[in-house]
N, C-alpha and C positions, 0 to 999 in steps of 0.2 A: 357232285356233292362237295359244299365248301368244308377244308378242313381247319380245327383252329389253331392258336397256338398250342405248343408243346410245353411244359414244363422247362425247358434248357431254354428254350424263347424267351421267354417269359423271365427269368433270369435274368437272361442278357439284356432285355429292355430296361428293367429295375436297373442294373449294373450300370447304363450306359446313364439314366436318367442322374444315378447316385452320382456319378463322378463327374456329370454336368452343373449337379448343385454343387459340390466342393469344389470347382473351377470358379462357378460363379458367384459363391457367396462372399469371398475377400473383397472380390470386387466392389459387391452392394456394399458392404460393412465400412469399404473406405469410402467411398462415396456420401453415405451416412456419416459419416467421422468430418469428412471434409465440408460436409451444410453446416455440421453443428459448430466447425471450430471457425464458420464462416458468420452465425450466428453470432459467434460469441464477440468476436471481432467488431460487428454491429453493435452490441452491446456499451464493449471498451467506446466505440466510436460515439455515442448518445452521452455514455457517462463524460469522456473530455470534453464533448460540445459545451454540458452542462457546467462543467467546472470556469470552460473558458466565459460562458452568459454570467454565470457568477460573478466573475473576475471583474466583467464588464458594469453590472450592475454594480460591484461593490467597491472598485478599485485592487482587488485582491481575492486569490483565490481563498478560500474558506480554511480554517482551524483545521488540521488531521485530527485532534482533538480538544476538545476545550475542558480544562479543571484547571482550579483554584491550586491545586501543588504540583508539582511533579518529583519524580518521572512515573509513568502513567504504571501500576501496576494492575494483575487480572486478578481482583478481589473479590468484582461486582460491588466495589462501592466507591464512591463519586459521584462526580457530575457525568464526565468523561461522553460528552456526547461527541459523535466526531463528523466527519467533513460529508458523507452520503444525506442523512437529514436536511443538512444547511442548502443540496443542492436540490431534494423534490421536488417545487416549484417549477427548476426549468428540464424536468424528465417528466412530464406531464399527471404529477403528482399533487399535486394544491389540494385535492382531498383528503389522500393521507395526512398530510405537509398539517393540516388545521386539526386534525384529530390527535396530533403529539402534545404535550404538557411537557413545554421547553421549560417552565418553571420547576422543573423535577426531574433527573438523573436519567442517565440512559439504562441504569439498572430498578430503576422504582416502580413501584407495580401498578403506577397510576398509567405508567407506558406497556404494562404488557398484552393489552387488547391489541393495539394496533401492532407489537411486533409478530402476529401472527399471520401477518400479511407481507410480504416479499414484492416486491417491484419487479417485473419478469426481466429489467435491465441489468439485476444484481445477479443473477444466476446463468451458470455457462451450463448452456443445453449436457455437454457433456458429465457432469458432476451429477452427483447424487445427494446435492447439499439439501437438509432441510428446513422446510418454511420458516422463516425468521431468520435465515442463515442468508451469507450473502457468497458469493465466488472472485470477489473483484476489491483490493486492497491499495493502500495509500503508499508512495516511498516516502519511507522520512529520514533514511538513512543510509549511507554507503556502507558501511559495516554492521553488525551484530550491537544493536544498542538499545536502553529501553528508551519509551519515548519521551523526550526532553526538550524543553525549550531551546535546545544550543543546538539540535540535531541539524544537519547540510541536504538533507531531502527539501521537499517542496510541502509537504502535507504530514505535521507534525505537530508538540503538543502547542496551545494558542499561539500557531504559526499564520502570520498573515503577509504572506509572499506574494509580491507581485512579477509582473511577466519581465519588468525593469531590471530583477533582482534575479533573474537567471542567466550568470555573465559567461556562461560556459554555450550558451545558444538554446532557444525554444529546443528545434531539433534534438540536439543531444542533450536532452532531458529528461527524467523517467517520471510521470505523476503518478499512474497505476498501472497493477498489472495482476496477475492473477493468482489466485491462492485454493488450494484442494478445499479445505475447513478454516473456518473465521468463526468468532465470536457471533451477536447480534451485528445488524447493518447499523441500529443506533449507535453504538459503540463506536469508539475511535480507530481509526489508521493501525494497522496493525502490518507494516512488511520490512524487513530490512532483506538483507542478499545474500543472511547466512542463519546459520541455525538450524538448516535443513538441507537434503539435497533436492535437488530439482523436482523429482517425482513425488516431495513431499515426506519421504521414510527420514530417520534420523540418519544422522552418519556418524559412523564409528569413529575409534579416536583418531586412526591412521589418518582418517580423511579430514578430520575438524582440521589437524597441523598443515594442509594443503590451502587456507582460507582464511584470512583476514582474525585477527585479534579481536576480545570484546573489551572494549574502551571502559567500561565503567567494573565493570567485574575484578579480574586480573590480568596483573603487568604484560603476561606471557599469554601463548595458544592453550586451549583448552586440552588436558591429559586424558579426558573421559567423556562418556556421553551426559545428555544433559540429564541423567536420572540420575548420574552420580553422583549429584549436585549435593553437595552437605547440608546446606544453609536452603532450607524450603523457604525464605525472604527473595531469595532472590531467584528463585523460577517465578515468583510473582512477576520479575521483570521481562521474563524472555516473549520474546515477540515471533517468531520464526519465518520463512523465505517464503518467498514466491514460489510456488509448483502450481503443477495441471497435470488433467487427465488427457491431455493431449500427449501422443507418443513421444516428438520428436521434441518440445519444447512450449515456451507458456507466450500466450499475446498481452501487451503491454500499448499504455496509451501513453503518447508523448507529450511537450509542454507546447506543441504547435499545433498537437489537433490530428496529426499522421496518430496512425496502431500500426504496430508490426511485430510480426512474427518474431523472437528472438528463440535459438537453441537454446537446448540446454546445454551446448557446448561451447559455447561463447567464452573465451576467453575472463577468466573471473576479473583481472585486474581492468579490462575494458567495460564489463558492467561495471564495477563499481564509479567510473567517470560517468561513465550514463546517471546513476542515480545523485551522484555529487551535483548540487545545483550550482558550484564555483569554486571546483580545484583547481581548474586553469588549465585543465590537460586538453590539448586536440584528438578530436575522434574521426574516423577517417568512418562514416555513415555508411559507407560503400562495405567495410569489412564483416561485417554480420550481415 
């Protein structure tokens, strides 16, 4: 007579199954993590192709953003289209690319049909950005500044930089790189290196005094976070950093066409050379 399991059997099978899944599930979940932020990489890599075809076709990489004044504030009003549009054509977009009304604003509502559409190149598999949002942003600046015609990134306000004019090297040059929450993709160039920390949360005062000055604000480090802010004019200007939902740190597309993985623990004074398109500083490529 076959006999079957026991109740305490029975247990233990569960038990043994249970503690098989919670061995294995970090696994799968990195695994998962490591396609997406392999995807995303792909992504970066399509969008510099694009910038560098641009370049090519135009002599110049495209406007981070184009308006009549500056510095660009978040009003939703302007022209303020910025450099992702100008590149659709060569991310296999010519559809979209004819269905925009360049004769009208990146916030007009003659364009809000088509911002309900996302290019699946704007969004990092990781994120939970949604449709009409983008995950992948412009440098147009070494430090915390709004965006201005005078800015030292690559991709800022009616900026038309060529590859000639990055005397610090293609290599050691930052175009894009990634950002948790953006505006519209219509919209302009939106990253500088500070204003946030890496993961994207604000940082408290202790930590603003560890980071770079904002050039057009005041003379000194900021005392408080940015909701402190007295003057609601000038959070029109703040632009804020690069972050990811990636654990360790954000991927970034260079002026040569490489993407690479950067920490978020990267030395702050050596990003900022990274993103300077000619301070003259040497970057040893090897150190990050």
């Amino acid at each position: 007579m076959r006999r079957g399991f026991t109740a305490i059997e029975l247990l233990v099978v569960i038990a043994i199954i249970a503690i098989l899944i919670a061995l294995l599930l970090p696994s799968v979940q990195q695994a998962r993590e490591a396609a997406r932020r392999m995807q995303c990489q792909n992504n970066l890599m399509q969008l510099g192709l694009a910038l560098q075809n641009y370049h090519q076709a135009h002599d110049s990489f495209p406007p981070g953003s184009i308006n009549p004044t500056g510095p660009i504030r978040d009003d939703g009003t302007g022209y303020q289209v910025g450099w992702i549009p100008q590149i659709l054509p060569y991310i296999d977009q010519q559809l979209l690319y004819s269905k925009l009304n360049f004769n009208k604003g990146a916030h007009d509502p003659a364009n809000t049909v088509v911002l309900g559409f996302s290019p699946p190149q704007l969004m990092c598999p990781s994120s939970n950005t949604p449709s009409g949002g983008h995950n992948y942003v412009g440098c147009h600046n070494d430090i915390e500044a709004p965006i201005d015609v005078d800015n030292n990134g690559v991709l800022f306000l009616n900026s038309h930089i060529r590859l000639r004019d990055l005397t610090d090297g293609r290599q050691a040059t930052l175009l894009l790189g990634e950002v948790l929450t953006s505006g519209s993709w219509l919209a302009g160039t939106r990253s500088t290196l500070r204003n946030g920390s890496s993961s994207g949360t604000e940082l408290d005062a202790s930590e603003y005094r560890n980071f770079s000055q904002r050039s057009y604000y005041t003379p000194s480090p900021l005392t408080g976070s940015e909701t402190d802010d007295a003057d609601a004019a000038k959070k029109l200007l703040n632009v804020g950093g690069f972050s990811s939902t990636h654990n360790t740190g954000c991927n970034y597309a260079m002026a040569d066409g490489a993407v690479r993985f950067i920490s978020f623990n990267i030395d702050h004074n050596l990003f900022q050379h990274l993103a300077n398109r000619r301070d003259g500083n040497l970057v040893d490529m090897g150190s990050f």
